[in-house]
PyMOL commands that place a pseudoatom at each C-alpha (Angstrom):
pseudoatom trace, name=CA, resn=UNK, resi=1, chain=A, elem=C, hetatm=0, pos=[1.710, -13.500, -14.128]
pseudoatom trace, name=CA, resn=UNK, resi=2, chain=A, elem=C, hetatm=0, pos=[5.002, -12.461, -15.731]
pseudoatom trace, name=CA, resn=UNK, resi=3, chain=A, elem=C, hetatm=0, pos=[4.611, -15.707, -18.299]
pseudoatom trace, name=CA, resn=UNK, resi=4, chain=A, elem=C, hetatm=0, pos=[1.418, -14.421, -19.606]
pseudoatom trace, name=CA, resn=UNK, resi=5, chain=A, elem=C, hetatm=0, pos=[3.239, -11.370, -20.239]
pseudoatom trace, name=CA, resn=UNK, resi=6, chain=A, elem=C, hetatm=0, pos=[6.226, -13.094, -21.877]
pseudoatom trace, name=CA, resn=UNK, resi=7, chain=A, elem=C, hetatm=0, pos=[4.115, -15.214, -23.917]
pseudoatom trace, name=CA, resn=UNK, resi=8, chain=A, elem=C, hetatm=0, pos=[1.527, -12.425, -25.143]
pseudoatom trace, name=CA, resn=UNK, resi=9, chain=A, elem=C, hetatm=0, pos=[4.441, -9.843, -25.754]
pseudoatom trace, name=CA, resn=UNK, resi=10, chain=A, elem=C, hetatm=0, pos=[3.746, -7.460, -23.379]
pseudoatom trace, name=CA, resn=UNK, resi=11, chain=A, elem=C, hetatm=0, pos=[6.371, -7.605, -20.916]
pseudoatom trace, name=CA, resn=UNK, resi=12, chain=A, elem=C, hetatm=0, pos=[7.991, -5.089, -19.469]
pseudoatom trace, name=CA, resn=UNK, resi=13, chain=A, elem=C, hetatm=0, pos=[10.432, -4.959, -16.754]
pseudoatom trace, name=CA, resn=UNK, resi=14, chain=A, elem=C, hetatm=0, pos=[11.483, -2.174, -14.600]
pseudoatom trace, name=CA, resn=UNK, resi=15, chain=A, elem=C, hetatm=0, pos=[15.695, -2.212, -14.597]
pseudoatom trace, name=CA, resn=UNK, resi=16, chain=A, elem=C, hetatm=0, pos=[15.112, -0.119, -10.877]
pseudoatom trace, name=CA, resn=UNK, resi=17, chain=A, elem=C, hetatm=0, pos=[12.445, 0.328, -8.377]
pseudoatom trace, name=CA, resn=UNK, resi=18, chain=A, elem=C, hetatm=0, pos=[10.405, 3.246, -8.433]
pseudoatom trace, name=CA, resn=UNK, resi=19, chain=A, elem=C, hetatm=0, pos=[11.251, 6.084, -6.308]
pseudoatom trace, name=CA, resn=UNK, resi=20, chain=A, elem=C, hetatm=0, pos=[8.737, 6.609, -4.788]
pseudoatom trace, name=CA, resn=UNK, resi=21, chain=A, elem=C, hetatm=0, pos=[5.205, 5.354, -4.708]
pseudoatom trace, name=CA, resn=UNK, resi=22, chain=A, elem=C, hetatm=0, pos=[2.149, 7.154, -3.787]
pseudoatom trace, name=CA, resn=UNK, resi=23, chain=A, elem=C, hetatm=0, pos=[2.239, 6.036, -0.116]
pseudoatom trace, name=CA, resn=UNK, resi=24, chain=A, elem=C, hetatm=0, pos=[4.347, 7.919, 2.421]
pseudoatom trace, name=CA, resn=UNK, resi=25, chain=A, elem=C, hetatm=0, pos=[5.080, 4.604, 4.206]
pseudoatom trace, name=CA, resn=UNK, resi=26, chain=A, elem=C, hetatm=0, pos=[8.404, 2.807, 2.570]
pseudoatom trace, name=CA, resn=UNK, resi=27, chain=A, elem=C, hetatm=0, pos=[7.227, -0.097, 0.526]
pseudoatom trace, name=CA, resn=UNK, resi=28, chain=A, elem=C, hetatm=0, pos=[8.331, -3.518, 1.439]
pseudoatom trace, name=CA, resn=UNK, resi=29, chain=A, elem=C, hetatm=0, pos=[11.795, -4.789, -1.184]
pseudoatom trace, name=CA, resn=UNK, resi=30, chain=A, elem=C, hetatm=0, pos=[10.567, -8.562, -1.359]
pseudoatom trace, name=CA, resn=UNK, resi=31, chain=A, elem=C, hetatm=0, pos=[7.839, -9.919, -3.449]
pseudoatom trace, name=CA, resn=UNK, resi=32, chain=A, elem=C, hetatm=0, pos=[5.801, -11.561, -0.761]
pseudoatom trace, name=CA, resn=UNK, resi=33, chain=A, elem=C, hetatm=0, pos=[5.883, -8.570, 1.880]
pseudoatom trace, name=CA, resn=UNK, resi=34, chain=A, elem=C, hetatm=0, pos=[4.821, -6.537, -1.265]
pseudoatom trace, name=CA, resn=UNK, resi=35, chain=A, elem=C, hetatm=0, pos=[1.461, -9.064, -1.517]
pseudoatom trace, name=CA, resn=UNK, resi=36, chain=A, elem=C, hetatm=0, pos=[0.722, -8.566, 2.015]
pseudoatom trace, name=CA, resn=UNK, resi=37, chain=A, elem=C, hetatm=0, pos=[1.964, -4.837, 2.868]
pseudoatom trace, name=CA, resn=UNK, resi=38, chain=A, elem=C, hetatm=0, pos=[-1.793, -3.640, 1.983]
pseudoatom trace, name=CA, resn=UNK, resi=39, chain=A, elem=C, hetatm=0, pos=[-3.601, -6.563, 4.478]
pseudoatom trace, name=CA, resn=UNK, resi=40, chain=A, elem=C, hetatm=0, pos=[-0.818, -5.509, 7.473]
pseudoatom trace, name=CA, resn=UNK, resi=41, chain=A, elem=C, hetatm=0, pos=[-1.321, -1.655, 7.205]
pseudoatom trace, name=CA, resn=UNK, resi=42, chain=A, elem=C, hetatm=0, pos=[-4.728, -1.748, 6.753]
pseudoatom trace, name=CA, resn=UNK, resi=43, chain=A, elem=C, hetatm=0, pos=[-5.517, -4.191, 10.148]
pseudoatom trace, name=CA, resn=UNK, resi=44, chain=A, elem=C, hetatm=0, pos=[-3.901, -1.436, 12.114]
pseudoatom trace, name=CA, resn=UNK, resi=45, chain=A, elem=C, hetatm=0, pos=[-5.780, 0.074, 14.390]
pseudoatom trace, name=CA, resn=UNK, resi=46, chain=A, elem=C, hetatm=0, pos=[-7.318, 3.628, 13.274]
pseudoatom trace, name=CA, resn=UNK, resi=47, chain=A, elem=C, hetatm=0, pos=[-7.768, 6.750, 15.424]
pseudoatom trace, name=CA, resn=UNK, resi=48, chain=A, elem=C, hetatm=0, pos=[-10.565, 6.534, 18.049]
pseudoatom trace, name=CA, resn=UNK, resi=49, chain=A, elem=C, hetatm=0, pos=[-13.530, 7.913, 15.948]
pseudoatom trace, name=CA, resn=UNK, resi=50, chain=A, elem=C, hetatm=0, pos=[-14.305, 10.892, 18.714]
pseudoatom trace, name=CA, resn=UNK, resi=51, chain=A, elem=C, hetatm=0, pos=[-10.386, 12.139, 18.416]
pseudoatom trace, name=CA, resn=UNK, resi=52, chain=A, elem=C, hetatm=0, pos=[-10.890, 11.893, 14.545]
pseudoatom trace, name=CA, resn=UNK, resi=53, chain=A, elem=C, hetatm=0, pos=[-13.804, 13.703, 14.221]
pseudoatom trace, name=CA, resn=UNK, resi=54, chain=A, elem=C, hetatm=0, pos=[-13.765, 16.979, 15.177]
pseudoatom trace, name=CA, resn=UNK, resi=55, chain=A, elem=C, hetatm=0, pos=[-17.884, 17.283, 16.207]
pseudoatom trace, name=CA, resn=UNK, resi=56, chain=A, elem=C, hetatm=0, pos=[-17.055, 14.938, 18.906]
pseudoatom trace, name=CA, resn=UNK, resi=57, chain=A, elem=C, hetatm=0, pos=[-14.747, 17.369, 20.835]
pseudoatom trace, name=CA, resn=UNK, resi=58, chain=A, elem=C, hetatm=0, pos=[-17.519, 19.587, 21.357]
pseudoatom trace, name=CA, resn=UNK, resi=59, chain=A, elem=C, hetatm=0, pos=[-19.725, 19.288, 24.067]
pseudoatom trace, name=CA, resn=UNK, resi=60, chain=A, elem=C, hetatm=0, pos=[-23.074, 19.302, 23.724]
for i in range(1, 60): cmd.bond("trace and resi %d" % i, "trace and resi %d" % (i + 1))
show_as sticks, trace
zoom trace
């Protein structure tokens, strides 16, 4: 997508990598673990929804 960029004259590349990015997980340095970073975290598995939620510690 860079070309289109170039060619319509809005280009603009970063000399440096930001910082930091509004994740607190360090972001993958190459292109294609960038693309699927997002796919990989999110297939994770979550907390157990009755540990998550605290109604669910409560007995009833």
């Amino acid at each position: 997508m860079p070309l289109l960029d170039l060619i319509g004259g809005t280009l603009f590349m970063r000399q440096h990598m930001p910082e930091k990015y509004g994740v607190d997980e360090p972001v993958p340095q190459l292109y294609h673990q960038q693309l699927v970073y997002p796919v990989v975290t999110a297939a994770e598995p979550a907390a157990p929804i009755a540990e998550a939620s605290p109604a669910a510690a409560k007995p009833e």
